[in-house]
C-alpha positions in Angstrom: -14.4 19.8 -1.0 -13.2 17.7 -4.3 -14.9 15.5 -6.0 -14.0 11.9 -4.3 -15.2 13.5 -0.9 -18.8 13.6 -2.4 -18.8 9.6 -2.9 -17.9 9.1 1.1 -19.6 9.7 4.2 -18.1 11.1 7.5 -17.6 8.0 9.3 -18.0 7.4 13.4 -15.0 6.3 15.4 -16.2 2.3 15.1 -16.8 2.9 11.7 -13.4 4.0 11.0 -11.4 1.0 12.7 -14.0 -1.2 10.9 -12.7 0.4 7.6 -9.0 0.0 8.5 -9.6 -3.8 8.9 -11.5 -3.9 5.9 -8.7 -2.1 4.0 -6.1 -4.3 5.4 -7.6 -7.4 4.9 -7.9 -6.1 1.0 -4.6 -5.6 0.7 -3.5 -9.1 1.8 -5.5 -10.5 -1.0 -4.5 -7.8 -3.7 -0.8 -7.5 -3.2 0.3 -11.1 -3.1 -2.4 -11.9 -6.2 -1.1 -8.6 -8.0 2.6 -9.4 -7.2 1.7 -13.3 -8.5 0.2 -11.4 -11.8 2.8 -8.9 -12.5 5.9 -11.5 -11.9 4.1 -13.7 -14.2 3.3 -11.6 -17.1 6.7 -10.6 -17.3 7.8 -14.2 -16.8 5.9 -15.3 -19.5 5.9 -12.5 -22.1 9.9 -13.3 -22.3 10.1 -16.7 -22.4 7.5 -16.2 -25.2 9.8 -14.4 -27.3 12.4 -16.0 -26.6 10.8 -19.8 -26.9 9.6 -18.4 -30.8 13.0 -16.7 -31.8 15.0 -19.8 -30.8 12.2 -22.4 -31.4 12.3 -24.0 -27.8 9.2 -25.9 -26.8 10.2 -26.0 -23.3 10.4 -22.5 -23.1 7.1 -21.8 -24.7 5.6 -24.2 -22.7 6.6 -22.8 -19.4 5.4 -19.1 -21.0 2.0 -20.9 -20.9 2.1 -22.8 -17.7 3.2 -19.7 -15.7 0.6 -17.3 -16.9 -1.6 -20.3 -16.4 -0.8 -21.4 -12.9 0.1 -17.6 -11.1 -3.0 -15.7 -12.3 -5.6 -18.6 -10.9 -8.4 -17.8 -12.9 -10.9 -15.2 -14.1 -12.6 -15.6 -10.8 -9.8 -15.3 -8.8 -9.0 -11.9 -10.8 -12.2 -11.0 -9.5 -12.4 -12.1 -6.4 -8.2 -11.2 -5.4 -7.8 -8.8 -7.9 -10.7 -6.0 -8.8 -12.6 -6.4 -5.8 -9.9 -5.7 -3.4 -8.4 -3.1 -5.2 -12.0 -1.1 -5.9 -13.0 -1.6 -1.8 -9.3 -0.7 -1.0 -9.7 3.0 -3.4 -12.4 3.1 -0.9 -11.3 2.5 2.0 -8.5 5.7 1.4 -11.1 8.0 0.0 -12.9 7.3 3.3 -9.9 7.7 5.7 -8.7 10.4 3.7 -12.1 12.4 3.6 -11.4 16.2 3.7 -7.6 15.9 3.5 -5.9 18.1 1.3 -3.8 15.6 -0.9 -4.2 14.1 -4.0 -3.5 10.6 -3.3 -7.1 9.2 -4.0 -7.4 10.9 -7.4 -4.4 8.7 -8.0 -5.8 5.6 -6.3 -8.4 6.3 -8.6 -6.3 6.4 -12.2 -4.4 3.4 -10.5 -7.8 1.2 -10.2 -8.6 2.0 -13.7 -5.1 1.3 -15.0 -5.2 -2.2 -12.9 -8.5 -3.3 -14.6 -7.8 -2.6 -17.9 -4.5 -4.6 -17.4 -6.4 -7.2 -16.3 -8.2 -7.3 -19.3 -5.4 -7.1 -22.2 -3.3 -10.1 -19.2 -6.2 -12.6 -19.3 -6.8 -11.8 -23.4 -3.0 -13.1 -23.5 -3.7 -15.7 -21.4 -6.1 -17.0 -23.7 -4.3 -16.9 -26.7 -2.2 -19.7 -25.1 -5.7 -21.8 -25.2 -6.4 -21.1 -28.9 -2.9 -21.9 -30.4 -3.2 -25.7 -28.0 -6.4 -26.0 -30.2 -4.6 -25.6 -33.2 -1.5 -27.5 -32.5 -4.0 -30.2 -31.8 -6.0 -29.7 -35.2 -2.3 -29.9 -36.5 -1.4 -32.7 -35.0 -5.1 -34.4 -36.2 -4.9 -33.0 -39.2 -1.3 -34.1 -40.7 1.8 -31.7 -41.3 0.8 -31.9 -44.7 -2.5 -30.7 -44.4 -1.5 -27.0 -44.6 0.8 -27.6 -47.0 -2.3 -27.1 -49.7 -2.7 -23.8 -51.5 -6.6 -23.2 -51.1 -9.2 -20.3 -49.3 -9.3 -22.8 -46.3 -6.1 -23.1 -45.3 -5.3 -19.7 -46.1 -8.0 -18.7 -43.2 -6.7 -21.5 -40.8 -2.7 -19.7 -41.8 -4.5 -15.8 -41.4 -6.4 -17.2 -37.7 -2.7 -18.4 -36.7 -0.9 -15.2 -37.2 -3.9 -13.5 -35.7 -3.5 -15.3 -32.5 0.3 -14.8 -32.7 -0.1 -11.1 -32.7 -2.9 -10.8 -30.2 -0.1 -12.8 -28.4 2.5 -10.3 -28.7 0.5 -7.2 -28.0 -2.4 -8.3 -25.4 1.3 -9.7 -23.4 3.6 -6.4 -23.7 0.2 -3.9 -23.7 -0.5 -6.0 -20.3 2.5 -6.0 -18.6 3.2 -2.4 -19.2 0.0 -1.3 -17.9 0.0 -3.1 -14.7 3.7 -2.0 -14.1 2.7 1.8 -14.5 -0.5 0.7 -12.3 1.5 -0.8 -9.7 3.8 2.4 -9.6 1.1 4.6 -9.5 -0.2 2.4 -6.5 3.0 2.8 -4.7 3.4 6.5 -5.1 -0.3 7.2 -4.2 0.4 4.9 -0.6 3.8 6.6 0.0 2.1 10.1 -0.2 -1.1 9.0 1.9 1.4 8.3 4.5 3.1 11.6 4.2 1.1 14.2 5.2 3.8 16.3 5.6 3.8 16.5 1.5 0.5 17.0 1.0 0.1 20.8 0.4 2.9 20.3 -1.6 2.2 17.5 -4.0 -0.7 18.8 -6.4 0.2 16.9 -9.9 0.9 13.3 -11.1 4.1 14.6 -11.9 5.4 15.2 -8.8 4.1 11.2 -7.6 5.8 10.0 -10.3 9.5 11.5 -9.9 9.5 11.6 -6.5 12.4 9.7 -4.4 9.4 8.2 -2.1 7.6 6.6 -4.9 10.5 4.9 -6.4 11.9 3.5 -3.2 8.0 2.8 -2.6 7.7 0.8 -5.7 11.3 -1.0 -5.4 10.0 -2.3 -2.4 6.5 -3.7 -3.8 8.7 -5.1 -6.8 11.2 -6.6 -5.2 8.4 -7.9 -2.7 6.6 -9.3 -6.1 9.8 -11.1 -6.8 10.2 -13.0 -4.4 6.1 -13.7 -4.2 6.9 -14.7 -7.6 9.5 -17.1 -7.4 8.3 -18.7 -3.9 5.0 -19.4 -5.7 6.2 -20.9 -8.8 8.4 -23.2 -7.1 5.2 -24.0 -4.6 2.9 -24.7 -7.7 5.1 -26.0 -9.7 6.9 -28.5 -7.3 4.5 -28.7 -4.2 1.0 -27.9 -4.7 -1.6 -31.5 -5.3 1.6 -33.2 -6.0 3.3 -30.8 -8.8 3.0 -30.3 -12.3 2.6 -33.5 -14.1 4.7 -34.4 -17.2 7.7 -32.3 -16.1 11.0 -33.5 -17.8 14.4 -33.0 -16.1 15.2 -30.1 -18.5 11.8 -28.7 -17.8 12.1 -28.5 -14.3 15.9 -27.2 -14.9 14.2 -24.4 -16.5 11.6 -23.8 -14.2 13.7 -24.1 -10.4 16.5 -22.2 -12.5 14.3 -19.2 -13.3 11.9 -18.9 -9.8 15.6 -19.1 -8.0 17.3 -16.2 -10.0 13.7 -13.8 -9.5 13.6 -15.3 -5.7 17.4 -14.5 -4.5 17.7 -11.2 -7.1 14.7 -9.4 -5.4 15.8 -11.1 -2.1 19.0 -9.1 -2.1 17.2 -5.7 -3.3 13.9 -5.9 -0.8 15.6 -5.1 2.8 18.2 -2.3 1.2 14.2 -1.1 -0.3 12.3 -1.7 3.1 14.7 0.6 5.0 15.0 3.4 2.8 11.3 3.3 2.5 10.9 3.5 6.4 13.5 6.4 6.2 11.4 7.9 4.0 8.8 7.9 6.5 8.1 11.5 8.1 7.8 11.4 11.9 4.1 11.4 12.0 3.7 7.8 10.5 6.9 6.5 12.9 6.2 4.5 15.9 7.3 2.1 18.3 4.8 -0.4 17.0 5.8 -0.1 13.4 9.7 -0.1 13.8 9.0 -3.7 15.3 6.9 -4.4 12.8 9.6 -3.9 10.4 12.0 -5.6 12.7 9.9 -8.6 12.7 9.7 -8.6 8.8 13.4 -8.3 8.1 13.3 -11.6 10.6 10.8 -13.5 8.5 12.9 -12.6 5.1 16.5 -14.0 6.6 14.6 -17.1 7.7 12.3 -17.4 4.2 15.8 -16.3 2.1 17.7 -19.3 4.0 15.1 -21.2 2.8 15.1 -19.9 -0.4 19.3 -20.4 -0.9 19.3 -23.5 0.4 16.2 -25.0 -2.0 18.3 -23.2 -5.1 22.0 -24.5 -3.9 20.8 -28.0 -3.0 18.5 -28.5 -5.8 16.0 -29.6 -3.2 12.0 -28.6 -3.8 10.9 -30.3 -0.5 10.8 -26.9 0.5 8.5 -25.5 -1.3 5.6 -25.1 0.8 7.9 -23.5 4.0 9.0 -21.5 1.6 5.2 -19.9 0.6 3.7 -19.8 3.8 7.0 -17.6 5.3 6.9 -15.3 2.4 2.6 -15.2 3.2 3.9 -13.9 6.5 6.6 -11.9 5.3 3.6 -10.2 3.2 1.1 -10.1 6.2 3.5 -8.2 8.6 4.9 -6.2 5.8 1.1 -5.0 5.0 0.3 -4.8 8.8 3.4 -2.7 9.3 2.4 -0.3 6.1 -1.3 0.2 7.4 0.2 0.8 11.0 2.4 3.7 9.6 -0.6 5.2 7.6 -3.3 5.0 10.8 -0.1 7.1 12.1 -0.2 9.4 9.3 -3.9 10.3 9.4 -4.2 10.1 13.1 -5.4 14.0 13.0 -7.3 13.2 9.9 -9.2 10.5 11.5 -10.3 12.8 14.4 -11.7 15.5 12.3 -13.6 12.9 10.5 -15.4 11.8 13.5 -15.8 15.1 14.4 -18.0 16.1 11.4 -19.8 12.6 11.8 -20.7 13.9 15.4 -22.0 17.0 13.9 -23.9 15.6 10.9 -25.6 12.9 13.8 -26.6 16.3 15.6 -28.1 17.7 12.7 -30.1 14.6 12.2 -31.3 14.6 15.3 -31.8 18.4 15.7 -33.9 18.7 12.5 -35.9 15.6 14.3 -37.0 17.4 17.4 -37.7 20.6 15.1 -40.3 19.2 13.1 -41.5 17.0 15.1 -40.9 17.6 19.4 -40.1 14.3 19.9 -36.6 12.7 20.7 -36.7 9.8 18.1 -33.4 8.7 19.0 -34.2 8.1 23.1 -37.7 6.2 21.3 -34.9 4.2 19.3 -32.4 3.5 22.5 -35.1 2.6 24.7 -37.3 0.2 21.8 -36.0 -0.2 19.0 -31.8 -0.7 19.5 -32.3 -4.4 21.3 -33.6 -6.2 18.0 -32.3 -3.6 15.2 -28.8 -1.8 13.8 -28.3 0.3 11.2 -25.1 -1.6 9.7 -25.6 -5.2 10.8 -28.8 -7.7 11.2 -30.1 -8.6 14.9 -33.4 -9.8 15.7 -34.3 -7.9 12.9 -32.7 -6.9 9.6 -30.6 -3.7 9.7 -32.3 -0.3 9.0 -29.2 0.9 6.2 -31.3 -2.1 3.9 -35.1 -1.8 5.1 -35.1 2.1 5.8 -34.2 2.0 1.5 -37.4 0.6 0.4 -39.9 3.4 1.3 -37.8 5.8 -0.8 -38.3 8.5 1.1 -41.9 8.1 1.9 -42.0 9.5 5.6 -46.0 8.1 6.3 -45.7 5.0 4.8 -43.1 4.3 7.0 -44.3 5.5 10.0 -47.7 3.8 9.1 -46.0 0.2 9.1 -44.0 1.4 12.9 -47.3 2.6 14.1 -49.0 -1.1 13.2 -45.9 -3.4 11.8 -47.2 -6.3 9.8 -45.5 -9.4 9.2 -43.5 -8.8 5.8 -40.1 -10.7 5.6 -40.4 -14.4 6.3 -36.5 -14.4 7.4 -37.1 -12.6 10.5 -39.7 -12.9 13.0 -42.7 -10.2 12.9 -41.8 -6.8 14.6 -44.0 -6.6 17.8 -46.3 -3.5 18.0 -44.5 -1.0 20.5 -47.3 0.9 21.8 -46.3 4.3 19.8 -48.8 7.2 19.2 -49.3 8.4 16.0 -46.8 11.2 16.4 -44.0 9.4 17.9 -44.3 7.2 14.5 -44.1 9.8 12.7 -41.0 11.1 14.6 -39.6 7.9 14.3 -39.8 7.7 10.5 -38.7 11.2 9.7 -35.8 10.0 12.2 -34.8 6.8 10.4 -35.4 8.6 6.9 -33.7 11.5 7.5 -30.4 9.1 9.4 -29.9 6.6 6.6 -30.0 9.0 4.0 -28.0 11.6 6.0 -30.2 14.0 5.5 
């Protein structure tokens, strides 16, 4: 058993489609936010350089309006970035419980790659913040305010190229890092949906030059791109009216570049999206997912008509058709992906549940050993109308309330022999007309099934 099996459970049947939807409804928020993120680092790390080199204001304002508008904010990175990729390195350590394969030690590295990205990206995004600050002392202050030669000013000069250099690095150390995160990403889903290659894939290495992984990753880039460019031209243009203060040259600038990354990854994402489905052994093909892929090569002609014709026609009315059908191109496309793996890990799944089917027999064999009584018929027949383990009913669920007696078998049982009223949010627990040893039965029960034990 490796190491990332000892941080999951074996999960019942329900359990498992509960986790699929949970790991598919992470993925709608990470990729489009992480596709956002990566298209606009890049974005904006270029026209940075290129706006200082050739002293364009326009360009170095849209450097700072793209970063600005396609990463949200530090909660968003929290709330569509980390979180949903964390429960997602979840969700495959828990569907991928006992399998032979390597693909969540890489989901792991991928995590930890993504988060430290994060990091160095919104430490760049800052920076943008501090030099408005001192363009605006500038601008307060005279041009010929620096012009002195004294230990002030020669602090204010030092801050300046300290915030150009944190610039420079936090932007390209950024980037970088969430590009290798994002292939990484793409390799590790590629090979959870190839269990065909798992016995055979035992080393980063062979993720990283592997055909699968690059025609993997093409496909999430090229995906990225056209996130990218739809969103830019939905913000910029569309969203609570458009950017204010945009000049004709500006918005040149701005419809020119989202256009280029829109049509360019456009014309590379269906050649990606059918090798990748090539690449796809037989175990993960279905009826169901060819459609699915059907239907997304269906939503990209009608979004990329849309897209040509904004671009030609110089018309942003657009916009907002244009997001919603690449939203759906991303849905199906992410639908049709988790469709493929369920396929992959079919067998997987069922030797899950069968372990979980064991472990619950343990539980309840080590109950009637000790004890004589069948805790779990006392739990169907009183208990299961008002309580769950997972989920609050009548009362609140056992996975939370079992917790708090830390393993202390008779307190427990004391409070089911003669329950008292303890949590104002639910109403008192009625007095079920136990014995003694039936409480006791019932504690060690619940102890000994929350714990798994």
């Amino acid at each position: 058993m490796n190491f990332f099996d000892e941080l999951v459970i074996p999960a019942s049947e329900n359990h498992i489609m509960l986790i699929k939807y949970m790991l598919t409804i992470s993925l709608l928020l990470f990729i489009p936010y992480i596709s956002m993120m990566l298209g606009a680092t890049f974005i904006s790390t270029h026209f940075t350089k290129k706006g200082k080199i050739e002293g364009n204001s326009l360009y170095l304002r849209f450097a700072k309006d793209v970063i600005e508008k396609l990463t949200i904010t530090k909660s968003a990175e929290l709330a569509l970035g980390t979180i949903p990729v964390i429960s997602t390195f979840f969700a495959y350590a828990q569907l991928l419980y006992t399998a032979k394969t390597i693909s969540v030690g890489m989901f792991a590295l991928a995590v930890i790659l993504f988060i430290i990205s994060f990091v160095f990206i919104y430490k760049y995004r800052n920076t943008f913040k501090l030099e408005g600050i001192m363009n605006a002392f500038k601008n307060i202050s005279g041009k010929d305010a620096l012009k002195n030669d004294n230990e002030n000013v020669a602090e204010i000069k030092d801050f300046e190229q300290n915030i150009s250099s944190t610039n420079s690095l936090s932007g390209t150390v950024g980037k970088w890092l969430l590009l290798s995160a994002s292939y990484i990403f793409a390799g590790s889903m590629a090979l959870a949906s190839s269990p065909d290659k798992w016995p055979h894939v035992g080393n980063i290495l062979q993720i990283i030059f592997s055909w699968q992984t690059l025609f993997n990753f093409g496909a999430l880039i090229s995906l990225a791109g056209i996130i990218t460019g739809g969103a830019i031209m939905f913000y910029f243009f569309s969203w609570d009216g458009g950017l204010k203060d945009m000049t004709d040259e500006y918005a040149a600038i701005v419809k020119n570049t989202a256009g280029k990354i829109a049509l360019g990854s456009g014309i590379m994402f269906p050649l990606m999206l059918m090798i990748s489905y090539a690449y796809l052994p037989m175990e993960s093909q279905s009826p169901t997912v060819f459609y699915y892929t059907v239907v997304v090569l269906i939503i990209f002609l009608i979004a990329g008509n849309y897209i040509y014709a904004m671009f030609k026609n110089s018309d942003t009315r657009s916009a907002t058709a244009v997001f919603i059908l690449v939203f759906l191109l991303v849905f199906f496309n992410i639908v049709k992906d988790q469709l493929a793996f369920g396929n992959a890990i079919h067998e997987n799944t069922k030797e899950i549940t069968k372990i979980a089917i064991e472990e619950e027999k343990i539980v309840k064999s080590k109950t009637m050993q000790s004890t004589g009584i069948d805790a779990e018929a006392i739990f169907n027949q009183k208990c299961s109308a008002c309580h769950k383990f997972d989920q609050k009913l009548v009362g609140p669920p056992y996975n939370e309330t079992v917790l708090k007696y830390n393993g202390d078998v008779q307190k427990l049982a004391d409070y089911i022999f003669n329950p008292q009223d303890i949590d104002p949010a639910y109403p008192p627990m009625p007095n079920q007309g136990l014995k003694k040893k039936e409480a006791n039965a019932m504690a060690q029960w619940l102890i000994n099934k929350v714990t798994k034990k």
